[in-house]
C-alpha positions in Angstrom: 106.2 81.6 65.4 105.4 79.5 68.3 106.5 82.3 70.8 104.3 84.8 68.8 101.4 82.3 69.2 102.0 82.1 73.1 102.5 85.5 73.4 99.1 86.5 72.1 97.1 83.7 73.8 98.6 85.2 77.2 97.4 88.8 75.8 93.9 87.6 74.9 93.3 85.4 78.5 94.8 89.7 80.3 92.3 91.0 78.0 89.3 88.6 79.2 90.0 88.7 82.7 90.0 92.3 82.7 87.3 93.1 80.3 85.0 90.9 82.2 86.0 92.8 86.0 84.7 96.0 84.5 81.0 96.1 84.0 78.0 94.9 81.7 74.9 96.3 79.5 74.6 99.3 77.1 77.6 101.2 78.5 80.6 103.4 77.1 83.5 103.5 79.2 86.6 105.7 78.5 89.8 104.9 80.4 93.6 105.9 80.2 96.4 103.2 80.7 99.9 102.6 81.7 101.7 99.6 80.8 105.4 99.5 81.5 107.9 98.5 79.5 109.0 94.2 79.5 110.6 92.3 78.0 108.6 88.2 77.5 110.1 85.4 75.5 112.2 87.5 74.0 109.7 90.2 72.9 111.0 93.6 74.4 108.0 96.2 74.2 108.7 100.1 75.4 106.1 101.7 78.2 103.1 102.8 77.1 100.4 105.6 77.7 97.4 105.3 75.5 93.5 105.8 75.8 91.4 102.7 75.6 87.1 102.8 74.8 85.1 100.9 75.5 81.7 99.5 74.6 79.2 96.9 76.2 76.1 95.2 75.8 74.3 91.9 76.6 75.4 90.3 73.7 78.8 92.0 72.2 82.0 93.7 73.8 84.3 95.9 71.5 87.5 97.3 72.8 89.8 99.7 71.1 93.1 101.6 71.7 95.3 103.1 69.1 97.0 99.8 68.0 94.0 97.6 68.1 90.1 96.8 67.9 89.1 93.8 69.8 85.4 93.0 69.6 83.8 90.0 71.5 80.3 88.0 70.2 78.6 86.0 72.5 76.0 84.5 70.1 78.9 83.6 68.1 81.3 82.3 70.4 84.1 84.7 68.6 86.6 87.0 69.8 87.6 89.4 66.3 90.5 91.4 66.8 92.2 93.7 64.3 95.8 95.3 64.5 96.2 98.9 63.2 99.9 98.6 62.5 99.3 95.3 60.5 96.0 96.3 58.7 95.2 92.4 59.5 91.9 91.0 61.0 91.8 87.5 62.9 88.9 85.9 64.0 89.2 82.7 66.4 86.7 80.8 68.9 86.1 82.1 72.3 86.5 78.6 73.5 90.3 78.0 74.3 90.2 73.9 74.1 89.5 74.9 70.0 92.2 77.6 69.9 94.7 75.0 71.5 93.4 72.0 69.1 94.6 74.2 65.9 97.3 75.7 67.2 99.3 72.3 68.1 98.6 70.9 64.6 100.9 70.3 62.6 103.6 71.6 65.6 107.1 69.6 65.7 106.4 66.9 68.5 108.2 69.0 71.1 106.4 72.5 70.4 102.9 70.4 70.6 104.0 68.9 74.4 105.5 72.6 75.1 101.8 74.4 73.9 99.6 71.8 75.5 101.3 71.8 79.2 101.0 75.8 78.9 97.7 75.7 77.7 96.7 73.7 80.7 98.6 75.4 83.0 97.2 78.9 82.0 93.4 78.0 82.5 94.2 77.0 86.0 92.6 79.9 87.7 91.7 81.1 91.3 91.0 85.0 92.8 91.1 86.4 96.1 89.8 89.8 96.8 90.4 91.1 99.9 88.3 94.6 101.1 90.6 96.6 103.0 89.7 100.2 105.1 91.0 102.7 103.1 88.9 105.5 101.4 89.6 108.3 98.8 87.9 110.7 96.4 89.4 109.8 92.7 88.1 112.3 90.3 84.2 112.9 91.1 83.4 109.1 92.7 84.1 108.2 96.4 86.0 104.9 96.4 87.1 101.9 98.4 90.7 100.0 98.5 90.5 95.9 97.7 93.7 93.8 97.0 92.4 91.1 94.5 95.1 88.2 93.8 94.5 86.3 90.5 96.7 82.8 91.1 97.2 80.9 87.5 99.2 78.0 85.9 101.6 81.0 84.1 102.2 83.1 87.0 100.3 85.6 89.8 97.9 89.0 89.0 97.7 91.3 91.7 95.9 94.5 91.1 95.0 97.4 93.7 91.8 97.9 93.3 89.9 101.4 93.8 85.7 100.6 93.5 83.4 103.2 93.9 79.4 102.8 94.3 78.3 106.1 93.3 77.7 104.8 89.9 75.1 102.1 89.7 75.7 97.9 89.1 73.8 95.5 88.4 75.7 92.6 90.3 73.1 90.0 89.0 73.5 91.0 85.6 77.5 91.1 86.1 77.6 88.3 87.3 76.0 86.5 84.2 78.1 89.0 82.3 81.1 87.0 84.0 80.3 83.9 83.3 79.2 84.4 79.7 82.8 85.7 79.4 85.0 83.2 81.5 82.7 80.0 81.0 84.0 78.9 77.8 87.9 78.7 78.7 88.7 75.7 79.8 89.5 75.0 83.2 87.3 77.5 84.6 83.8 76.2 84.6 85.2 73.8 87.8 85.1 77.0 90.1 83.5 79.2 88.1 80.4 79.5 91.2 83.9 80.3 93.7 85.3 83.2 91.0 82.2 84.7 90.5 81.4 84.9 94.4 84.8 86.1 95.1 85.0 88.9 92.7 81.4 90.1 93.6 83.3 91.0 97.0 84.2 94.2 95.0 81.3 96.6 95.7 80.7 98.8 92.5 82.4 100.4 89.3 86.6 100.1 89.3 87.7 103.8 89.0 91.6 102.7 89.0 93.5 99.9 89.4 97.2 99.2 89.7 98.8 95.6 88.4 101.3 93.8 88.7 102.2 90.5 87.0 104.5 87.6 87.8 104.5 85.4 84.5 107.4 83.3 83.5 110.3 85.4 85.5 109.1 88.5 84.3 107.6 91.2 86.9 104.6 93.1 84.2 103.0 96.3 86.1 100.5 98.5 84.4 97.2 100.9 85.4 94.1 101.6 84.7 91.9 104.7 85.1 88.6 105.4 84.5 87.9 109.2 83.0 84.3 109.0 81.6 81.3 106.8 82.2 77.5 107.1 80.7 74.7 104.3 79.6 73.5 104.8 76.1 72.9 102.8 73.4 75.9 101.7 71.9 76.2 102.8 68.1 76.3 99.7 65.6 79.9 101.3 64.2 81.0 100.1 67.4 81.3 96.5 66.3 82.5 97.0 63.1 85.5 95.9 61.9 88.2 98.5 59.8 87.9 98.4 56.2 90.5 97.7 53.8 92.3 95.3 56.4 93.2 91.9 55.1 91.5 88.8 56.8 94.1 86.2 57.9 94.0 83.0 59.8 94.9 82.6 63.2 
């Protein structure tokens, strides 16, 4: 149980970071992604290929592949997630320190010292992008090559990053899009001004990006590829959670 617990608080901090490098507003984003196989506390998973949409607005994110729907309220503070293969739902704070709180209850004494020294070392975050000189064409949309290097308690992110500016950003907006995102873990808000500056450093929309992860003496890589972008607004079925799943506690 505990490394079950671990293993999806590491899976929901991936899924924020990246979420939040993409983009903000009324916007539908359709991408295909690689993730190869690993192997972390003991949890082998095989490679994947699978196709990942996308919707966001000002005020809700929802995220969904084959074997999930995650779906993100900022008025509420909630992240909402439901499995596919379990037909389960879970709903739990944005804010980590309240995640962490519940989880160590009722722990053995050792698990409890165990989950709060990872806790604190996973919201130990800085990010270095670096713009490099290299240009290509990837699909329709003229890019540029940055190296951004995400340093944390648990281990290093480093993703090859391909940006374009043929399609329009609103930096201001992303970066209060950022900070909406980020500014509840905690940890973060201490150099939140330095992450947000940093990553701005990326000019544009991220067409594709490769990663690769260092965590705990495993070496994670996967990609990311963006095939269809458009504004709109999104449809309220968006949000909305599969029926017929039953509701369980995180």
């Amino acid at each position: 149980m505990m490394k079950r617990r671990l293993s999806l608080l590491i899976f929901l901090l991936i899924t924020l970071t990246t979420i939040s490098s993409i983009s903000y507003g009324d916007i539908y984003m359709r991408q295909k992604k690689h993730v190869d196989g690993m192997t972390i506390m003991g949890r082998t998973q095989p490679s994947r290929d699978f196709i990942v949409q996308t919707w966001l607005t000002l005020d809700k994110v929802s995220v969904e592949d084959s074997k999930s729907k995650t779906v993100i309220e900022f008025d509420k503070n909630t992240i909402t997630v439901a499995d596919h293969n379990e037909k389960i739902i879970m709903t739990m704070p944005m804010n980590f320190s309240e995640i962490a709180d519940k989880q160590s209850d009722g722990m053995p004494k050792e698990d409890s010292e165990e989950f709060n020294k990872f806790m604190g070392n996973m919201m130990q975050v800085s990010v270095k992008v670096t713009k490099t000189d290299e240009k290509k064409k990837i699909g329709k949309w003229n890019c540029t090559k940055y190296i951004q290097v995400m340093s944390t308690g648990m281990g290093e992110f480093k993703s090859e990053i391909w940006a374009t500016e043929d399609i329009d950003v609103d930096r201001e907006l992303y970066a209060k899009y950022m900070s909406a995102i980020k500014g509840t873990m905690p940890g973060m808000n201490e150099n939140m001004k330095e992450i947000i500056k940093e990553t701005q450093k990326i000019k544009g929309m991220e067409v594709y990006s490769e990663q690769t992860t260092e965590m705990m003496g495993q070496t994670m890589r996967s990609s990311t590829e963006l095939l269809e972008y458009k504004k709109g607004k999104a449809p309220a079925s968006a949000f909305d959670m599969p029926k017929g799943y039953r509701n369980v506690e995180f």
